[in-house]
N, CA, C and O atoms as CSV, one atom per row, in Angstrom:
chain,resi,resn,atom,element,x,y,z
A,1,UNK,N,N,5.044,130.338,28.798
A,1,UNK,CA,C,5.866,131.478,29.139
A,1,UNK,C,C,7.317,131.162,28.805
A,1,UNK,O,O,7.738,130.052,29.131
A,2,UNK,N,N,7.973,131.859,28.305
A,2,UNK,CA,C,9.270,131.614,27.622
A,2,UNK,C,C,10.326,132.011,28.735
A,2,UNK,O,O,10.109,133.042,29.373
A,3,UNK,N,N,11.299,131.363,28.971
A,3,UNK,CA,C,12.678,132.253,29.883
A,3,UNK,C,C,13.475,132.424,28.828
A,3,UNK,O,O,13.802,131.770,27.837
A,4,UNK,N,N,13.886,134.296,29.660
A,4,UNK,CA,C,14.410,135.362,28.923
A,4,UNK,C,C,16.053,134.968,29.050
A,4,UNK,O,O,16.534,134.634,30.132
A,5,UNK,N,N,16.712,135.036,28.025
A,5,UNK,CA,C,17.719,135.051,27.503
A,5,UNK,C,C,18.926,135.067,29.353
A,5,UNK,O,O,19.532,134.197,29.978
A,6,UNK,N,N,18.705,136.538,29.524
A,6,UNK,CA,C,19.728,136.167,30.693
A,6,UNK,C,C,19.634,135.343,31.599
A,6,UNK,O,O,20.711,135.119,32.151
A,7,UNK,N,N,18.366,134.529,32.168
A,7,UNK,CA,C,18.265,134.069,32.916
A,7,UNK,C,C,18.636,133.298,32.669
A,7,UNK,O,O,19.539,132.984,33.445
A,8,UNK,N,N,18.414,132.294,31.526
A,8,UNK,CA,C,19.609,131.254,31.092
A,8,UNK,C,C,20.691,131.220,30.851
A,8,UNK,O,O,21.230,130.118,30.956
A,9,UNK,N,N,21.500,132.359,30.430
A,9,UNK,CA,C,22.812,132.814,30.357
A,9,UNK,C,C,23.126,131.983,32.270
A,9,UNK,O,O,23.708,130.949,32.598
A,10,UNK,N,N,22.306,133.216,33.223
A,10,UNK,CA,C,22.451,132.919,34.449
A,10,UNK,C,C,23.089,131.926,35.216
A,10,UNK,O,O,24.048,131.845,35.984
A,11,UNK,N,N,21.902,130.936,34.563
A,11,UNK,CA,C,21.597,129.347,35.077
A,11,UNK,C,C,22.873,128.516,34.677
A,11,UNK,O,O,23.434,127.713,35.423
A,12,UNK,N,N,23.310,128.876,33.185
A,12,UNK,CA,C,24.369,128.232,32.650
A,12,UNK,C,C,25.709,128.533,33.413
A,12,UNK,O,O,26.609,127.760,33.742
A,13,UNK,N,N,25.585,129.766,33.578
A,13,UNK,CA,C,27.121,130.319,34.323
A,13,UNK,C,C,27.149,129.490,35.631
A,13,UNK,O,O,28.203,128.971,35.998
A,14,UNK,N,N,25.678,129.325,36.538
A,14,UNK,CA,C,25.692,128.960,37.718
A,14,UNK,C,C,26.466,127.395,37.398
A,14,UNK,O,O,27.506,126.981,37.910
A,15,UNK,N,N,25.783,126.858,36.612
A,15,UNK,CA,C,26.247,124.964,36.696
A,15,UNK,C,C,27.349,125.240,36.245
A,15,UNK,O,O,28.137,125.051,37.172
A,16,UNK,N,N,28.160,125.749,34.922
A,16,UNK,CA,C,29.324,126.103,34.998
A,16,UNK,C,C,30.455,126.408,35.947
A,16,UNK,O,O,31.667,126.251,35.803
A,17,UNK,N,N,29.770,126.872,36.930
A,17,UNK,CA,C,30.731,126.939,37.929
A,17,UNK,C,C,30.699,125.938,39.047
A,17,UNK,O,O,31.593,125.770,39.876
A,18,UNK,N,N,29.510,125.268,38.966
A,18,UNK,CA,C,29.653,124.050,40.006
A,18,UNK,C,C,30.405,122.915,39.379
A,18,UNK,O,O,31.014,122.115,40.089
A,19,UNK,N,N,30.385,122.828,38.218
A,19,UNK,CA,C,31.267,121.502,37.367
A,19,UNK,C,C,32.100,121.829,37.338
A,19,UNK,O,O,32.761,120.814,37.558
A,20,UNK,N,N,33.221,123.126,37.134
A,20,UNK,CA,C,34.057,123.211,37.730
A,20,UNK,C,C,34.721,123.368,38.855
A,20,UNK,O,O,35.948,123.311,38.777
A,21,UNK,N,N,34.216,123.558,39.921
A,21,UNK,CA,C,34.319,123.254,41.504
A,21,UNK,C,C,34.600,122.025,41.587
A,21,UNK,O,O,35.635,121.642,42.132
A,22,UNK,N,N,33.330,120.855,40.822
A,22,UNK,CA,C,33.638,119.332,41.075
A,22,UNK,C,C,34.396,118.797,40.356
A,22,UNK,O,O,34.731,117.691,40.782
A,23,UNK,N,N,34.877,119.104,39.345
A,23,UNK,CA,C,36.062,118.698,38.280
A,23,UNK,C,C,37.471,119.116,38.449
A,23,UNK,O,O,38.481,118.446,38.235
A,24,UNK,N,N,37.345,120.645,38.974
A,24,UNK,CA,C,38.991,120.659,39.457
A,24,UNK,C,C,39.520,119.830,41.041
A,24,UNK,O,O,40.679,119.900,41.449
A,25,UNK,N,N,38.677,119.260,41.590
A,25,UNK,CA,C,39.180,118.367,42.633
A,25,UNK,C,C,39.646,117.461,42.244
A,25,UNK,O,O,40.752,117.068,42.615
A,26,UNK,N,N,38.631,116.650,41.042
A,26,UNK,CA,C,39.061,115.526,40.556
A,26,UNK,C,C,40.609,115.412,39.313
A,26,UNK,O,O,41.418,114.573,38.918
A,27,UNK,N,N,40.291,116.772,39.133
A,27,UNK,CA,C,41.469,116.888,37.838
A,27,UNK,C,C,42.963,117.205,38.693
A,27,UNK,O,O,43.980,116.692,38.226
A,28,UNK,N,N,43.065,117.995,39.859
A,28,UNK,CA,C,44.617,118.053,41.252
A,28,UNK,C,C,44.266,116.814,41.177
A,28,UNK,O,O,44.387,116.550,39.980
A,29,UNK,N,N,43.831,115.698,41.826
A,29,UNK,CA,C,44.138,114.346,42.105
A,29,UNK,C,C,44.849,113.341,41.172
A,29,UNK,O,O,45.637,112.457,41.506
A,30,UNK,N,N,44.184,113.818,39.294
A,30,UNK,CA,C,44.843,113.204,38.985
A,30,UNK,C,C,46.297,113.521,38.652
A,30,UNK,O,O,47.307,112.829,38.525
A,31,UNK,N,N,46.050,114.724,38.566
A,31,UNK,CA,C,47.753,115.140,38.117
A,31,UNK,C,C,48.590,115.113,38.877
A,31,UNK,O,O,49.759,115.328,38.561
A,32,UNK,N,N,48.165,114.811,40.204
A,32,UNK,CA,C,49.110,114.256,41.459
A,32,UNK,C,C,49.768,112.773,41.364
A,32,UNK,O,O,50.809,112.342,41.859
A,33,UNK,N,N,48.586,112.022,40.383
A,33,UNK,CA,C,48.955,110.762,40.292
A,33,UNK,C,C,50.090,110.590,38.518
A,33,UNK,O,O,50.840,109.724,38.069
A,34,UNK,N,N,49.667,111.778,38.102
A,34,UNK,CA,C,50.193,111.316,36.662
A,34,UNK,C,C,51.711,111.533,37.145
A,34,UNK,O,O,52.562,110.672,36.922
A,35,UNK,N,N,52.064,112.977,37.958
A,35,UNK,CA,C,53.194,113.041,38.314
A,35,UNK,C,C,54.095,112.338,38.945
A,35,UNK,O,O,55.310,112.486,38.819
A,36,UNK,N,N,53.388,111.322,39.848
A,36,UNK,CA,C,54.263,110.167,40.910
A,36,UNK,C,C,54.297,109.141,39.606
A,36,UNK,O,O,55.489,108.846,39.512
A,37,UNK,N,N,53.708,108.583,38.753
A,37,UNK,CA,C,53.573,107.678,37.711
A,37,UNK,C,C,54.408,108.165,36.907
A,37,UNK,O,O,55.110,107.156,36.837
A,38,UNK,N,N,55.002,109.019,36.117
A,38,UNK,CA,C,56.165,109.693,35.152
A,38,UNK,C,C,57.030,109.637,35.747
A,38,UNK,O,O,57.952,109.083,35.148
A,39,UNK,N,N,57.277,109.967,36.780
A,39,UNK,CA,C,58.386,110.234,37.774
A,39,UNK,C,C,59.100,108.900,38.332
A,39,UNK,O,O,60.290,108.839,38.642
A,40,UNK,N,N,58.217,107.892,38.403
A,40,UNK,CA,C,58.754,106.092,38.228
A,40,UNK,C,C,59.143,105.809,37.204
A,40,UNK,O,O,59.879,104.831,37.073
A,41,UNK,N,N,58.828,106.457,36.326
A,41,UNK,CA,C,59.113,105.992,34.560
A,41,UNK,C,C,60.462,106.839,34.844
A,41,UNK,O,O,61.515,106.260,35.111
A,42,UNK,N,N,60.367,108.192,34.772
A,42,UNK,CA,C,62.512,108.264,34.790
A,42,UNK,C,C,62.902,107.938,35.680
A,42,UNK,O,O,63.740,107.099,35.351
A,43,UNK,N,N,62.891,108.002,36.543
A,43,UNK,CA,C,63.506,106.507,37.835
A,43,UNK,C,C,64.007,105.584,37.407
A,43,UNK,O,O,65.226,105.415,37.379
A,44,UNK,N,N,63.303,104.932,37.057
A,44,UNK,CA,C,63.615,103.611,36.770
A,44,UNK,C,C,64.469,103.500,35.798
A,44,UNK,O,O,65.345,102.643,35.909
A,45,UNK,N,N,64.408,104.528,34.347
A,45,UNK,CA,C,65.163,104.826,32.898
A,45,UNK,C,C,65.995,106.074,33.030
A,45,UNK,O,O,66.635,106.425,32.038
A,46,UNK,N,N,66.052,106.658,33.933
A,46,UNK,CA,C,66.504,108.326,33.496
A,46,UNK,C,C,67.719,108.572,32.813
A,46,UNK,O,O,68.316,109.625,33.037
A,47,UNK,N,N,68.237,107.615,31.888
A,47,UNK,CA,C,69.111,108.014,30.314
A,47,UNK,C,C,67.735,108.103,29.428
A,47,UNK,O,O,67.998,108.893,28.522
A,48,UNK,N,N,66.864,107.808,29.336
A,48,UNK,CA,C,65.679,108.063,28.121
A,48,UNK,C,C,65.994,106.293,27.405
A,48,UNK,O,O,66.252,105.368,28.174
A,49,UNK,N,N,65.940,106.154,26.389
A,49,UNK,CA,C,64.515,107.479,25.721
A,49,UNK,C,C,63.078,107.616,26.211
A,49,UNK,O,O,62.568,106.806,26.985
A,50,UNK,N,N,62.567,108.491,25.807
A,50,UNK,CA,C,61.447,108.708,26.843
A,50,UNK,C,C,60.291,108.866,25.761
A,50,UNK,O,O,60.480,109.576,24.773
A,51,UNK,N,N,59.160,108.231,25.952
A,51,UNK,CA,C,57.827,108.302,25.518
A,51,UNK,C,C,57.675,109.537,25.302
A,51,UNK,O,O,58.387,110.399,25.817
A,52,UNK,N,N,56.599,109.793,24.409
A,52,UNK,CA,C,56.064,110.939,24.099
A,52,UNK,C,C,55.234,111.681,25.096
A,52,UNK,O,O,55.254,112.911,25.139
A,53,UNK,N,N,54.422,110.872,25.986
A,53,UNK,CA,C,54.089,111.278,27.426
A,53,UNK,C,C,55.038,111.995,28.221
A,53,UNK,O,O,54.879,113.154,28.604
A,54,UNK,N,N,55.899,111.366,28.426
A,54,UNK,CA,C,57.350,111.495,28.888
A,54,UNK,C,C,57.893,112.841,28.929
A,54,UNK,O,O,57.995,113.581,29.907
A,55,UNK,N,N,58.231,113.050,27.703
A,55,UNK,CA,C,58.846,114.232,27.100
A,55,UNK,C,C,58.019,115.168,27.262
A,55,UNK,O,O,58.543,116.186,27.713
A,56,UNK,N,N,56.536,115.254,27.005
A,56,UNK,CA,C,55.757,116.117,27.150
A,56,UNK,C,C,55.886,116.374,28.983
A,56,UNK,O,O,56.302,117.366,29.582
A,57,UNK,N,N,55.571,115.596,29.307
A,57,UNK,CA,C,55.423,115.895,31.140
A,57,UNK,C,C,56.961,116.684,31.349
A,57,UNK,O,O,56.997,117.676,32.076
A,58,UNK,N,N,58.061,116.253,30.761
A,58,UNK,CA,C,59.289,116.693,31.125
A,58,UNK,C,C,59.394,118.428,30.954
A,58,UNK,O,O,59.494,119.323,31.793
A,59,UNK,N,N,59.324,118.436,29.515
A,59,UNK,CA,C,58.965,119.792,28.657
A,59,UNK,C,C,58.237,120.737,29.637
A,59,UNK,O,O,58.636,121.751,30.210
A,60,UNK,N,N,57.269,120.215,29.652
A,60,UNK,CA,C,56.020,121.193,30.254
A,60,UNK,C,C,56.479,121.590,31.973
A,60,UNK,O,O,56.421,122.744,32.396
A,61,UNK,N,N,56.757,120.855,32.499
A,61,UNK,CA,C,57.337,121.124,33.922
A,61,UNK,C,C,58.897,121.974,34.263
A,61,UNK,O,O,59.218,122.562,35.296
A,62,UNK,N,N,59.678,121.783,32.998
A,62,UNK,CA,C,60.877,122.665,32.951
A,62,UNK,C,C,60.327,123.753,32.206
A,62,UNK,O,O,61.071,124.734,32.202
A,63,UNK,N,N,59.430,123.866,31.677
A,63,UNK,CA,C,59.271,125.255,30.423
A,63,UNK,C,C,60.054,125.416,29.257
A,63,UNK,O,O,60.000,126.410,28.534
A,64,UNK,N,N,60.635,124.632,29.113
A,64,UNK,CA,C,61.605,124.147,27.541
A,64,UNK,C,C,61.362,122.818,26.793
A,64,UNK,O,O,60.543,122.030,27.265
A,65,UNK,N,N,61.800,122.623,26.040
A,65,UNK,CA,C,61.766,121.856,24.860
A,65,UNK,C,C,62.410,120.580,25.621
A,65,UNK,O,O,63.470,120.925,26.144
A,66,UNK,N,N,62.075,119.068,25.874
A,66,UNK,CA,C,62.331,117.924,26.448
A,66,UNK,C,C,63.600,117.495,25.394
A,66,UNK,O,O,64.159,116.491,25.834
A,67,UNK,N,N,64.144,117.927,24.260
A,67,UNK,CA,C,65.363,117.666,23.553
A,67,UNK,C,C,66.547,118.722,24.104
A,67,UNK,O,O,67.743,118.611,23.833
A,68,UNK,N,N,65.946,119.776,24.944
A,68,UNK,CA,C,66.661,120.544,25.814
A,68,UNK,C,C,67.300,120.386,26.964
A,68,UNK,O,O,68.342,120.875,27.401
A,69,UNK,N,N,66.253,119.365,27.545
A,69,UNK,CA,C,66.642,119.431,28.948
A,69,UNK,C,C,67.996,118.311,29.134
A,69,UNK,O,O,68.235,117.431,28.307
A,70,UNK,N,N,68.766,118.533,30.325
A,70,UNK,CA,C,69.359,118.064,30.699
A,70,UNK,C,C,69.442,117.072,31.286
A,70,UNK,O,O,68.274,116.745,31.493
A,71,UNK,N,N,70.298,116.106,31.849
A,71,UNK,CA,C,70.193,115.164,32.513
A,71,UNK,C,C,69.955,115.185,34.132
A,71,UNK,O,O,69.273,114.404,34.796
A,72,UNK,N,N,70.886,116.553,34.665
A,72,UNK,CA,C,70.409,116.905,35.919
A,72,UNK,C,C,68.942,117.320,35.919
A,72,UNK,O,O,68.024,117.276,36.739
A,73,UNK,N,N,69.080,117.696,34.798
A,73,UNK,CA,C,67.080,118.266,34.918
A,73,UNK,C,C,65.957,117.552,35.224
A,73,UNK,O,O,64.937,117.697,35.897
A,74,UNK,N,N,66.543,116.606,34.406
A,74,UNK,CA,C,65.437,115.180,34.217
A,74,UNK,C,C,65.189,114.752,35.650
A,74,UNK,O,O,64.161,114.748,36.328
A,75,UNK,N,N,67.019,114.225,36.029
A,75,UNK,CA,C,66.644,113.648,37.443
A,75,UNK,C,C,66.231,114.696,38.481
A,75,UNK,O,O,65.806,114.200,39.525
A,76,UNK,N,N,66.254,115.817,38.439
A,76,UNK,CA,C,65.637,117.375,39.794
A,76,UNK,C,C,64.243,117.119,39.698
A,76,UNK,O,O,63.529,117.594,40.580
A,77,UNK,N,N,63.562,116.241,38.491
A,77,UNK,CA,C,62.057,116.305,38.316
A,77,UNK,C,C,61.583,114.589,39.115
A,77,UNK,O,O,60.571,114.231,39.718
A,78,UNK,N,N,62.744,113.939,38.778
A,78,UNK,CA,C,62.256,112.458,39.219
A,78,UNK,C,C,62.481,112.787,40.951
A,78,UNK,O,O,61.625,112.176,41.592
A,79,UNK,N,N,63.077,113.301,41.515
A,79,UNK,CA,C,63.108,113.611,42.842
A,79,UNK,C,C,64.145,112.654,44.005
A,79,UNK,O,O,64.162,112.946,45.201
């Protein structure tokens, strides 16, 4: 006996949504940790230059371009 098309559609949507239930817990935790970990890195440097990690985490958290941001900016993110 064959299963019909939606029911597997179904099944797929169902685990789909449980791996993401169990993956976005794990994925807030880490970005809790990537953020305290970047945030020691300009601490410790906050004239730059800054890794490509760096810049990206910087960028992405101000919403501009990391050759943009400022120096008060940098440090409002290191805390």
């Amino acid at each position: 006996m064959k299963i019909r098309r939606r029911v597997r559609l179904d099944h797929r949507l169902a685990l789909q949504k449980q791996t993401r239930d169990r993956n976005g817990i794990r994925k807030r935790e880490e970005r809790d940790r990537r953020d305290a970990r970047i945030a020691a890195v300009i601490k410790a440097n906050p004239e730059g230059p800054f890794t490509p990690a760096v810049a990206s985490w910087i960028a992405d958290k101000l919403g501009k371009p990391a050759a943009k941001a400022t120096k008060e900016d940098i440090l409002g993110l290191a805390g």
